[in-house]
C-alpha positions in Angstrom: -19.5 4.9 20.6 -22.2 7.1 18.5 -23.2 5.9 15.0 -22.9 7.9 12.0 -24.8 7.8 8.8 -22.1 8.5 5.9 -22.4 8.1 2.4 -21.2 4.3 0.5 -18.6 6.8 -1.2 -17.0 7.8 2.0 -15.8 4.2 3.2 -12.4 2.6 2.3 -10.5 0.3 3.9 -6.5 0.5 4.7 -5.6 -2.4 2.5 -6.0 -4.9 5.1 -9.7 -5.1 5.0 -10.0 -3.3 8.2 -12.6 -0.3 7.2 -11.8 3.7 7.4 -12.9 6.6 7.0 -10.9 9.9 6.2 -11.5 13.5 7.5 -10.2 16.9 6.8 -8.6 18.8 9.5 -6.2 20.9 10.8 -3.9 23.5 9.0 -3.4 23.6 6.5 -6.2 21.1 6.0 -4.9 17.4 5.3 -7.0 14.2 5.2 -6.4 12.1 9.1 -7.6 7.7 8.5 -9.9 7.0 11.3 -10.5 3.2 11.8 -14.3 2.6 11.7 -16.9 -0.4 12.4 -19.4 -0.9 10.1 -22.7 -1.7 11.8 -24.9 -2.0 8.3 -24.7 -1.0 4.6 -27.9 0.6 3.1 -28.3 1.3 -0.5 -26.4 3.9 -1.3 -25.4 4.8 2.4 -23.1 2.9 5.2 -23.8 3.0 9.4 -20.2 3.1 11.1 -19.3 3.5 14.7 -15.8 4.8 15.4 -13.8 7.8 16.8 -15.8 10.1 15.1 -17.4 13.1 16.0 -20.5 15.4 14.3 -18.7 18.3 13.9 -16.1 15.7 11.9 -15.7 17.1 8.0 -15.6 13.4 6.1 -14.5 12.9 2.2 -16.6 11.1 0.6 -15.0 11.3 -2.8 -11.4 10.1 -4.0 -11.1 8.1 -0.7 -8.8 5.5 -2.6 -6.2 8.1 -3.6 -6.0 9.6 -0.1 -2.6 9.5 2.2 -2.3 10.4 5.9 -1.1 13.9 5.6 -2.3 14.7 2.1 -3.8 18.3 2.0 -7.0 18.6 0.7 -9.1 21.2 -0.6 -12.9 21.1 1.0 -15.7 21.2 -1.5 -19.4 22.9 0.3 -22.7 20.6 -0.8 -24.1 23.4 -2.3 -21.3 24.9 -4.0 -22.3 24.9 -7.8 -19.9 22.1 -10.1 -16.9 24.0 -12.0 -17.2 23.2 -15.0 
């Protein structure tokens, strides 16, 4: 399986201690768990093997309040903050 560098903010876990990350796909779009290794933590950054893939969009905020199904509303990097 590949590795994948991903922000600390993106990991959760499923309440079970077993580690996840979410993506956003589909249509409408809607936040999918994917069960995820964690092969290190880093400072402010995580290495995770899993069934990702790197055209995969990831949250990496508000990953406690997410629900399988939950639509979400995809935020660019370089979008300027609403203030």
């Amino acid at each position: 399986a590949q590795t994948f560098r991903l922000p600390a903010s993106a990991l959760g876990d499923d309440g079970k201690k077993n580690a996840r990350v979410w993506i956003a796909k589909g249509s409408p779009i809607a936040a999918q768990a994917v069960p995820v290794t964690v092969q290190q933590y880093l400072h402010d950054a995580v290495i995770v093997s899993g069934d990702l893939h790197a055209d995969d969009k990831v949250i990496t905020a508000g990953v406690h309040l997410l629900t399988p199904g939950m639509l979400v509303q995809p935020v660019l990097r370089s979008a300027p903050a609403a203030l």
